[in-house]
C-alpha positions as CSV (number, residue, x, y, z in Angstrom):
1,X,-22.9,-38.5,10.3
2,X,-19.5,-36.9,10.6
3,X,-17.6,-39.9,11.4
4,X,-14.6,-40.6,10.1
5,X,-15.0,-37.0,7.7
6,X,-11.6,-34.8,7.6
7,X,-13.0,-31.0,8.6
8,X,-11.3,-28.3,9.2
9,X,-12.4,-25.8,11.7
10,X,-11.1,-22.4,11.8
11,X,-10.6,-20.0,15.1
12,X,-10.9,-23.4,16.9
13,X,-9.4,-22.0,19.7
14,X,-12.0,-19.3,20.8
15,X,-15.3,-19.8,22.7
16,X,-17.5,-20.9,19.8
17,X,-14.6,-22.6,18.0
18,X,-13.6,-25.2,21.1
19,X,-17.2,-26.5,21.4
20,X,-17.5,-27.4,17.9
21,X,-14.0,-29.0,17.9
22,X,-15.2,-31.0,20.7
23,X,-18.7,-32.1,19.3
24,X,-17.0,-33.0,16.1
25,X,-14.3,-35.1,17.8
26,X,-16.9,-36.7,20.2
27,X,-19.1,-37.7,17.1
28,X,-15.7,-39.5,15.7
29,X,-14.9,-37.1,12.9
30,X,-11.1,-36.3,11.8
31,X,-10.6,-32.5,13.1
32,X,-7.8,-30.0,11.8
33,X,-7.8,-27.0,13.4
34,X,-6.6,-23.5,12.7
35,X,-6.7,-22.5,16.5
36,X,-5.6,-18.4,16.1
37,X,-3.4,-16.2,15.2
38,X,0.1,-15.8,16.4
39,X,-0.1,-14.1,20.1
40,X,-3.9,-15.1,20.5
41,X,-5.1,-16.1,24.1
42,X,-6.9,-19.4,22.7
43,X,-7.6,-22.8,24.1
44,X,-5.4,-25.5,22.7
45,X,-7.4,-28.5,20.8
46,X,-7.7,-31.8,22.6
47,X,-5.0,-34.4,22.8
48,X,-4.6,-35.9,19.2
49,X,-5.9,-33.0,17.2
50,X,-3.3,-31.8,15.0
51,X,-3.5,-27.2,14.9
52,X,-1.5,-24.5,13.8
53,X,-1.1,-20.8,14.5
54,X,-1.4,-18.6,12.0
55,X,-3.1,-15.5,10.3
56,X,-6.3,-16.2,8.7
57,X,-5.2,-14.5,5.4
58,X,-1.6,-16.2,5.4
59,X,-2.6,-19.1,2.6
60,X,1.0,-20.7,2.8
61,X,0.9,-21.4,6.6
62,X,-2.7,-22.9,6.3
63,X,-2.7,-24.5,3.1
64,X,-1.5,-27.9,4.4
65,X,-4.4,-27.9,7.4
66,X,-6.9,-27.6,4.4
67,X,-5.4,-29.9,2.1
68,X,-7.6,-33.1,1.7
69,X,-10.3,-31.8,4.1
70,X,-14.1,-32.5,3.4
71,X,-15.5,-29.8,5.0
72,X,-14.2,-26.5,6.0
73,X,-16.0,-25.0,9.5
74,X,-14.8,-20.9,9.4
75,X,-15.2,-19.1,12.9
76,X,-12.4,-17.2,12.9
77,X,-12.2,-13.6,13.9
78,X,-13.0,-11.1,16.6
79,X,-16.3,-11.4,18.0
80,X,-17.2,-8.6,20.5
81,X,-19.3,-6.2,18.2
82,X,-18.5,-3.5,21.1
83,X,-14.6,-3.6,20.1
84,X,-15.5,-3.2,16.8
85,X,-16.2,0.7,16.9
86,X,-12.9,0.9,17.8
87,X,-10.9,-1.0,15.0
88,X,-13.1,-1.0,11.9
89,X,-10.7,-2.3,9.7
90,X,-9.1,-4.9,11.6
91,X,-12.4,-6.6,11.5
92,X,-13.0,-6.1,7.9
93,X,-9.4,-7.0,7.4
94,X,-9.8,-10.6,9.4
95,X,-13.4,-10.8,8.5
96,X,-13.8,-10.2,5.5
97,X,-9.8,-10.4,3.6
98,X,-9.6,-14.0,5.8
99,X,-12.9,-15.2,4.6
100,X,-12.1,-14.4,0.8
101,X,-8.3,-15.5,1.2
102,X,-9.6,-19.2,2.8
103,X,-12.6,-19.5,0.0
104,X,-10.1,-19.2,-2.7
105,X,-7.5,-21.6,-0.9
106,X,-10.7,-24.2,-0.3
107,X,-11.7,-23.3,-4.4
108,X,-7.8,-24.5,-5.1
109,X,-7.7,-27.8,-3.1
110,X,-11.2,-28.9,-4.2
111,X,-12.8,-28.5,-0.8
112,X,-16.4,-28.8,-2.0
113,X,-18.2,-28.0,1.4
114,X,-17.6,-24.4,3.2
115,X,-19.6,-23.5,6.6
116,X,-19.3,-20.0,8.1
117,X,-20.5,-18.8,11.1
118,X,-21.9,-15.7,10.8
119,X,-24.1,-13.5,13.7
120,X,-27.9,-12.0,14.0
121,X,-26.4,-8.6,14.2
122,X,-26.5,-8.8,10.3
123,X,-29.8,-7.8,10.3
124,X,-29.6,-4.7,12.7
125,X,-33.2,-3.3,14.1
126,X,-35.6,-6.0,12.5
127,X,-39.2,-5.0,11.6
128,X,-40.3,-8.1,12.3
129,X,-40.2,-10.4,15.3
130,X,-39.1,-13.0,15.3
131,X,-36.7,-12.5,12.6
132,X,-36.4,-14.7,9.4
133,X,-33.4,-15.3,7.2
134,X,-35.2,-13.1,4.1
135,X,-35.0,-10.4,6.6
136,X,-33.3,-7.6,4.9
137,X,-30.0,-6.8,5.9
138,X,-28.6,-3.8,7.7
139,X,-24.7,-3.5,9.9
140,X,-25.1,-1.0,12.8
141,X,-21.5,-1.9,13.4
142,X,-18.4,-2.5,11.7
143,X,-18.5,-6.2,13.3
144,X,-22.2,-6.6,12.2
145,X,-21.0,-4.6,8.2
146,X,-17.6,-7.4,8.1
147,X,-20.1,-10.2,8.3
148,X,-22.6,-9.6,5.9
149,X,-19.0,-8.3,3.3
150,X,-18.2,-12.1,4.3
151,X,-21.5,-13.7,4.0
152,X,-22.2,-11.8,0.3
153,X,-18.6,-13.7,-0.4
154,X,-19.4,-17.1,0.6
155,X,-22.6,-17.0,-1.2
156,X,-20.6,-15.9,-4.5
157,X,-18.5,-18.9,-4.2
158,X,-21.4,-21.3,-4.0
159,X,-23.2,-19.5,-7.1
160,X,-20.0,-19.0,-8.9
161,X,-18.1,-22.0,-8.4
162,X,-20.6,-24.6,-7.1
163,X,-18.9,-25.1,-3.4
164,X,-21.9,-26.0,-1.1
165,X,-21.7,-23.7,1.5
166,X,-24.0,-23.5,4.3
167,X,-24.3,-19.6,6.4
168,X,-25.3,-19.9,10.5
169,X,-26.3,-16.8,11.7
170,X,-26.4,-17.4,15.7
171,X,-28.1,-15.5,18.1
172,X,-26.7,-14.9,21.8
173,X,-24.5,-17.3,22.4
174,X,-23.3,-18.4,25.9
175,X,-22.3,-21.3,27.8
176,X,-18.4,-22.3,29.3
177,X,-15.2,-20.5,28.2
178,X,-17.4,-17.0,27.4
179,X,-15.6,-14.4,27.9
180,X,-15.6,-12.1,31.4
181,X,-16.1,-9.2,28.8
182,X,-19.8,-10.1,27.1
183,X,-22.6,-9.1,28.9
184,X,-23.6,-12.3,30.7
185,X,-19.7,-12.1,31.9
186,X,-19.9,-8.7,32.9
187,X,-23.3,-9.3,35.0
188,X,-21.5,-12.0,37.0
189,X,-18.6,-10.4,37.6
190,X,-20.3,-7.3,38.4
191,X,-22.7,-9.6,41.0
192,X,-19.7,-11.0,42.7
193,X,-17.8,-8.3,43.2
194,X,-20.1,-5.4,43.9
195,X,-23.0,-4.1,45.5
196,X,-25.0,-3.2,42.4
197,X,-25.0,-4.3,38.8
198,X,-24.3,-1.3,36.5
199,X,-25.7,-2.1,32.7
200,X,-25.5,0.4,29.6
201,X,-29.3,-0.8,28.9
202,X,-32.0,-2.5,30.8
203,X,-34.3,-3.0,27.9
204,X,-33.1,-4.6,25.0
205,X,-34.4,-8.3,24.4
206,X,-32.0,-10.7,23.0
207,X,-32.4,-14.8,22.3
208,X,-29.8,-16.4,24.2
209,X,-29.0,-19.9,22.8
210,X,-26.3,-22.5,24.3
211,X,-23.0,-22.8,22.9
212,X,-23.3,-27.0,22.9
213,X,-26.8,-25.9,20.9
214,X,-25.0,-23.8,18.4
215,X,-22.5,-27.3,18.1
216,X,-24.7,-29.5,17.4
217,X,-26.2,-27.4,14.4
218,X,-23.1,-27.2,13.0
219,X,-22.1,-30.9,13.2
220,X,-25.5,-31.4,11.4
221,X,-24.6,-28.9,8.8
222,X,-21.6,-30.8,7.7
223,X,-23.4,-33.9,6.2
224,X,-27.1,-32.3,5.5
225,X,-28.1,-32.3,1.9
226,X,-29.5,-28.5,1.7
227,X,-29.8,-25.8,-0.9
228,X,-27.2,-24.4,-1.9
229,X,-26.2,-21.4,-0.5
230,X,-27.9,-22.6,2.8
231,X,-28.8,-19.8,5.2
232,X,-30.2,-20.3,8.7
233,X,-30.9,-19.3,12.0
234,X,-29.5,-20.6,15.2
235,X,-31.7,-19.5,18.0
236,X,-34.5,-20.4,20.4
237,X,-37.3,-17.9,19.4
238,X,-37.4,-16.6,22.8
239,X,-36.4,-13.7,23.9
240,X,-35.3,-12.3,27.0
241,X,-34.3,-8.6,28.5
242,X,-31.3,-7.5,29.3
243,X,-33.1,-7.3,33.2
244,X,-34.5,-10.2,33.3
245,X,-31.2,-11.6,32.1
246,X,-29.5,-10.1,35.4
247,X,-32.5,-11.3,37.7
248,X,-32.1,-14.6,36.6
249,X,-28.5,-14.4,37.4
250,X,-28.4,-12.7,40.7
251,X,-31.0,-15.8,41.2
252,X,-29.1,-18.3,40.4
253,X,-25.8,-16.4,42.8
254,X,-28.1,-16.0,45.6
255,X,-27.6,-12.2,45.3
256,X,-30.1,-9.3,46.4
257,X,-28.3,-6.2,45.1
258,X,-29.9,-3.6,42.9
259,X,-29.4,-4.0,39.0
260,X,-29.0,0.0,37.6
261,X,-28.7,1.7,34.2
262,X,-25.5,3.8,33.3
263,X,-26.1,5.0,29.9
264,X,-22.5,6.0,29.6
265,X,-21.9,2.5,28.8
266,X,-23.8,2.3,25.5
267,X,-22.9,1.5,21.9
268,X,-22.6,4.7,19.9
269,X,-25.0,6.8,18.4
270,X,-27.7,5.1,17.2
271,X,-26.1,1.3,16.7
272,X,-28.2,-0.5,19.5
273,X,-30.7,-3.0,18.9
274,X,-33.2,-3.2,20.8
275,X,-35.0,-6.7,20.0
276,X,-33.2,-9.6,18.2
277,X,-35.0,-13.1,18.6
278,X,-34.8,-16.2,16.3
279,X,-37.0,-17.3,14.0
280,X,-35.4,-20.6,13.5
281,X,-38.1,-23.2,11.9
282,X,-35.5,-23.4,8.9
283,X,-33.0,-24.7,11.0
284,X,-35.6,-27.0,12.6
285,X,-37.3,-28.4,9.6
286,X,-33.8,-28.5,7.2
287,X,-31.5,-29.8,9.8
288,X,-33.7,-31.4,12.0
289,X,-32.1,-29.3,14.6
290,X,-33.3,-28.6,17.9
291,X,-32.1,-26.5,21.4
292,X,-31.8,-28.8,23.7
293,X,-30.5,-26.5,27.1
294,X,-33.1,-23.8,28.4
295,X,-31.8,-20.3,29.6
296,X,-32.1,-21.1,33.3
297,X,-30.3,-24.3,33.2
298,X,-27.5,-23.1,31.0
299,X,-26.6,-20.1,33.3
300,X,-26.4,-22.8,35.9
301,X,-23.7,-24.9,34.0
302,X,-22.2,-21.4,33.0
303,X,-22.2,-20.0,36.2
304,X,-20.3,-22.8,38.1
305,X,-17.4,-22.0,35.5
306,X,-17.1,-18.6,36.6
307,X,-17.5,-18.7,40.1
């Protein structure tokens, strides 16, 4: 159990980064948190947990945060893989610079335990379905390309210098405080507002998986004994279409209104993916971990945020 552990959690003010905080505190662990950088729109941690703003690469400003932690949880950095087309090397700069600059800052204090949160997209079109974590690898964006530069880093560090470090690579994650620009956002927005809801693609399958799910993994990972570097999926193994996504939400809104394509809208070139699903029986048998909130049931919870 985390109780009474010292962990630091990075980007602990975004979406992901406030549910961990929260499922860390509520299981009685000690949480630092780095909660963005200067000028970020970020949530502020809960009453009694100590945070700072500052750059991820700025080792000065966060050196005191990691001091005497036990474990270091890293989420920072942008996470809209559609932004990153646009600004390639801010997200290798935050990505991958902040992920090296806070290994060798954990290597100097003697932090011994390093989780980072990486993303599916690292494995671009998989050939296989569901996908495993021996999958090859392959970016079809710079966001996707920065996370597997961070990953190959974090698994150096555990080779080189023995740190135990422990990879997630979530799926589609949702659930309260996502952001009005990600495609479960948009399709809400879009449902409330309009009279039809206009999508760059109808077709592409995706394994959506609860933010409180993706949590809980990574309060598990902190005290797990696993191999080291420990790689693993967070996902549900089921996938579910980009329409069937919107007809489940215009369900849940009580909404008749068309659902169109506008392939304007679409990711560049040939970067889309059209089927991404979980194969997560590692994270199952390793961390005993289990989702626990079905699709229909999250978008409920989700939904009522929004609305």
């Amino acid at each position: 159990m985390v109780n009474g552990k010292t962990i630091c959690v990075t980007g602990a003010g975004g979406f992901i980064g406030s549910a961990v905080v929260k499922a860390l505190v509520d299981q009685g662990a000690a949480v630092r948190t780095l909660i963005g950088a200067p000028g970020d729109l970020v949530r502020e941690p809960p009453p009694g947990v100590p945070g700072i703003r500052a750059e991820i690469t700025d080792t000065a400003a966060i050196c005191p945060l990691i001091a005497g932690a036990e474990v270091v949880v890293h989420l920072a950095g942008p996470a809209l893989v559609s932004a990153s087309f646009e600004a390639a090397g801010e997200y290798a700069r935050v990505h991958v610079d902040g992920t090296v600059a806070l290994l060798d800052l954990c290597r100097s204090l003697g932090v011994k335990h390093f989780i980072y949160m990486s993303s599916a997209e690292v494995y671009g079109r998989p050939h296989t379905h569901p996908v495993r974590e021996d999958h090859p690898l392959q970016a079809r964006s710079p966001y996707a390309a920065a996370k597997i530069g961070a990953e190959r880093f974090v698994e150096a560090f555990a080779l080189a210098f023995g740190m135990q470090v422990v990879i997630l690579r979530p799926f589609s994650i949702y659930g309260p405080g996502l952001s009005p620009h990600s495609l479960i956002g948009t399709i809400v927005q879009q449902a409330l507002r309009g009279t039809a809801v206009r999508l760059a693609h109808l077709q592409p399958v995706r394994d959506y998986c609860c933010v409180d799910d993706l949590a809980a993994a990574v309060v598990r990972a902190c005290t797990a004994r696993l191999s080291n570097p420990f790689i693993a999926n967070i996902g549900t193994g089921i996938g579910t279409s980009v329409a069937e996504l919107a007809t489940l939400i215009l369900g849940k809104l009580g909404r008749a209104i068309p659902v169109q394509e506008e392939p304007w809208r679409r990711r560049p070139g040939h970067s889309e993916i059209y089927s991404l699903v979980a194969d997560a029986r590692l994270a199952r048998e390793t961390l005993g971990w289990m989702p626990k909130f079905p699709l229909p049931y999250g978008l409920e919870r989700l939904i009522h945020t929004m609305i």
